[in-house]
N, C-alpha and C positions, 0 to 999 in steps of 0.2 A: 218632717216625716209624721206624718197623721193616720195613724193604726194601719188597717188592713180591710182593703175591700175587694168584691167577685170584680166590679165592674171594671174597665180597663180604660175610659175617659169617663169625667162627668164634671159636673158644676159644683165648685163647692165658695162662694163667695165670702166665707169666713177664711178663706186661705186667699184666693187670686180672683182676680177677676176674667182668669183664660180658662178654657177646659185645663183639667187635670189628666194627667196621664198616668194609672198605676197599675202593675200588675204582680198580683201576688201568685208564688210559685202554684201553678194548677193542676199538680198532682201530688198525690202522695209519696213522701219523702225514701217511702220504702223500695221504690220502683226505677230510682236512682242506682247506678253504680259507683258512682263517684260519695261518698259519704263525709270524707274528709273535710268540704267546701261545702255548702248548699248554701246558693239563692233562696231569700225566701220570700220577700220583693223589693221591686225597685219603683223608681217615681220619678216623674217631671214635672215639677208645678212652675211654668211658667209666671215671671209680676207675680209672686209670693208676696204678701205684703202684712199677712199674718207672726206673729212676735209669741216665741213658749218662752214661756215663765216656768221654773223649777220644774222641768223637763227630766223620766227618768225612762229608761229603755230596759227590754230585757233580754235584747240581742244586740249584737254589734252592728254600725251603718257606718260610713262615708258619706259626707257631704260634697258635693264639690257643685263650683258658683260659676255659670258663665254669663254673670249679667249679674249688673247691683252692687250693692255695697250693705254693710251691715254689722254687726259685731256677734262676739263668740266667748262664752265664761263656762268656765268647768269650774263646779263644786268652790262658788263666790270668789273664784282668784282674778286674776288680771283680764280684765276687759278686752278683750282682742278684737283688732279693726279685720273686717273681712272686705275683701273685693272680688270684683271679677277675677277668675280663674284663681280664685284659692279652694283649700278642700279640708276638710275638718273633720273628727270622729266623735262618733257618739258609743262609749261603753256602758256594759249593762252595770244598773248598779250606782251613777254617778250622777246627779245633780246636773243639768243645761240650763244655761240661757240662752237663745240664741236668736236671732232672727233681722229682717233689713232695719235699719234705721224708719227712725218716726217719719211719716208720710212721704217713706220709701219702698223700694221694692227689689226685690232679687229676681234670680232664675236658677235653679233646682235641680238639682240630680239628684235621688238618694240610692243608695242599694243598702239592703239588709242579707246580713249573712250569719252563719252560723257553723263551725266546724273547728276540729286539729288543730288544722291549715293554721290558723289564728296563731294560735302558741307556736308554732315553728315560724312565724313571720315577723312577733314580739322576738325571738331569741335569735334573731338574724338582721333584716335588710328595714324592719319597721320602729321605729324610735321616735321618741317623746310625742307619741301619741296625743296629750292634750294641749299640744302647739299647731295651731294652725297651718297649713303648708300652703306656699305660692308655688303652683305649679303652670301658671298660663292656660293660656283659652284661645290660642291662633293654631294649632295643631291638628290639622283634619285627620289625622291618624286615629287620635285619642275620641273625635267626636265619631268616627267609622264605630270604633271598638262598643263606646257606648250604644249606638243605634246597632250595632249587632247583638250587645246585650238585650235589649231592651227584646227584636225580631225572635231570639230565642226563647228570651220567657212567654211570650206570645203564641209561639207554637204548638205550646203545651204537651211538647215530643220527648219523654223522657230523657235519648240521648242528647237532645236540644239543650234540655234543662243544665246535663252536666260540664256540654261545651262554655254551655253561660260562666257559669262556675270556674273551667280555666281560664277563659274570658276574662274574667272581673279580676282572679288573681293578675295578670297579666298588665291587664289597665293600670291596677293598685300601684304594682312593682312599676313600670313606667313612670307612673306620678310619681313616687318616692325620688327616684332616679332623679329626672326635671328637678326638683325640690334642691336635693342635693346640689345640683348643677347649678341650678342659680342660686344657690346659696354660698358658693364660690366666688361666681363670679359676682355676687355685691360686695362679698368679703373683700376681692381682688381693687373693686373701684376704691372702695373707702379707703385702703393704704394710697392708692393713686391720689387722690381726694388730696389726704389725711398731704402726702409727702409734698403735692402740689404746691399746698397752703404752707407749710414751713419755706418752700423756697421762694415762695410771692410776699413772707414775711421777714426779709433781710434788712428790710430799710424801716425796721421801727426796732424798742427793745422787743427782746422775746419776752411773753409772757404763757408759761406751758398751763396756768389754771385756763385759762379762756382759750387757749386751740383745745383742749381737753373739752371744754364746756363746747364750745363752736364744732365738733365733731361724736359728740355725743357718748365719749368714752370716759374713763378715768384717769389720772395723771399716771398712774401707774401703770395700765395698758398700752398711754403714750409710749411712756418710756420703753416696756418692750416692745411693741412695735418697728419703733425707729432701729431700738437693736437690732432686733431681726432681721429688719429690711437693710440696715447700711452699714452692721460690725461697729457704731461707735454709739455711745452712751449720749442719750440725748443733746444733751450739753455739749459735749465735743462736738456734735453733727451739726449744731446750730455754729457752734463758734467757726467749724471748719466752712460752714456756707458765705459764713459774711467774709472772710480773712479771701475765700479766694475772691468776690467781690472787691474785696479792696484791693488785690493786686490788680485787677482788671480797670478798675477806678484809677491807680497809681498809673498806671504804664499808658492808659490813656488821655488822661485830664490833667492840668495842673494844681487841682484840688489841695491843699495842706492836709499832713495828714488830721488834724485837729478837726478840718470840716469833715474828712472823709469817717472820723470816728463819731462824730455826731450824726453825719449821714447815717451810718449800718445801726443806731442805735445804741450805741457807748457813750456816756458822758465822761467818761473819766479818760481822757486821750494816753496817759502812761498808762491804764490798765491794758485800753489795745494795745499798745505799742508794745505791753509783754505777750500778750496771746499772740500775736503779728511773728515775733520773734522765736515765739514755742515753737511754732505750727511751719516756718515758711525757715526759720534759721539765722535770716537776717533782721534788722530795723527797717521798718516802711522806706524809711530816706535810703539807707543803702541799697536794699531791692529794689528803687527805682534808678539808681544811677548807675548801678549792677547791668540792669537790663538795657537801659536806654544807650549804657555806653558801644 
């Protein structure tokens, strides 16, 4: 977002190397009915390849990316990786970095706004603001919305201007929406992931520091996770994976069970033979002659 100009394309090669596309609201705010929301403009800089340093605003914007990659820092904190179809905000008042990677480039949307609307959207459906949101970039809905944002400030039709204004809210609330939604649905993969990896790890010992490390969480997240998802305490869930492996090894092979407990990753063959006997009621040898008879 680079200030405010009359013109509605031009050249500006310290940002991109394509026409620029900006329009700022072209009439007096007073002529509006809608007061709560006001557009005040919006932008498309195409191959952005310009980088702000200690960037500070004195209205509120959205960013959002359909093209590029780059990163994103509010007020010196965590570095945040941006990509295609992510969207970011800029508050008045707060320190940015922001911009594509070194001898890279993005693609640009911005809208500047200013209203109410705001605070009733922070005390409801809008959260944690200086986190980046992945909302995707394949939705011809949401690019419709923008090109109709864009057609209305253009207009320069006062009621035009207002539709813009439920417009943009509209867009916003949808992205949040998306955001949320796949922010579910990666939540949902990673337990998939996360349970996958415990049951393709029966035939070594268990070690919870390195699934913990190997999935990116804390041993202690581990731990309630697996609760969560299976009613038994990590421990139990792992011993209850291998014990039924070894019935299934028993009543199949004629493995001893001495191999079978080196097999699931037990060296001490009397210690399985007491979980075997917790868990299942009998000794490995009698549940195999139990069943086989």
């Amino acid at each position: 977002m680079e200030g405010m100009y009359d013109m509605t394309k031009f050249m500006d090669y310290m940002i991109s190397p394509y026409p620029l596309r900006i329009i700022t609201l072209p009439v007096d705010s007073s002529k509006l009915k809608l007061h709560s929301l006001i557009v005040l403009n919006v932008g498309h800089l195409p191959g952005r390849t310009s980088f702000r340093h200690d960037a500070t605003f004195e209205k509120w914007a959205f960013v959002y990316l359909d093209g590029g990659n780059g990163t994103y820092q509010v007020d010196g904190g965590t570095v945040q990786k941006i990509q295609s179809g992510s969207l970011f905000f800029l508050r008045p008042d707060v320190v940015y970095n922001y911009g594509p990677d070194v001898n890279g480039f993005w693609n640009e949307y911005y809208f500047t706004f200013e209203g109410s609307r705001i605070e009733e959207w922070l005390n409801s459906w809008l959260k944690d603001v200086d986190v980046a949101k992945q909302v995707g970039h394949e939705d011809a809905t949401q690019q419709n919305r923008i090109e109709r944002i864009f057609m209305l400030m253009e207009s320069g039709i006062p009621d035009n201007i207002d539709r813009a204004a439920l417009l943009l809210e509209s867009l916003l609330f949808e992205f949040m929406l998306k955001d949320q939604g796949l922010a579910q649905h990666t939540k949902k993969q990673q337990i998939i992931d996360l349970m996958n990896d415990l049951g393709d790890s029966l035939f070594e010992p268990f070690d919870a520091f390195s699934t913990a490390k190997r999935h990116h969480i804390s041993i202690s997240t581990l731990r309630r996770v697996v609760s969560e998802y299976t009613g038994y305490p990590l421990n139990a869930y792992i011993h209850r994976l291998k014990i039924a492996e070894a019935k299934n090894i028993l009543l199949n092979t004629g493995s001893t069970v001495k191999e079978i407990a080196d097999s699931l990753g037990y060296k001490d063959v009397f210690y399985f033979s007491r979980l075997f006997k917790k868990y299942v009621g009998v000794s490995p040898l009698l549940y195999r002659s139990q069943m086989q008879s």
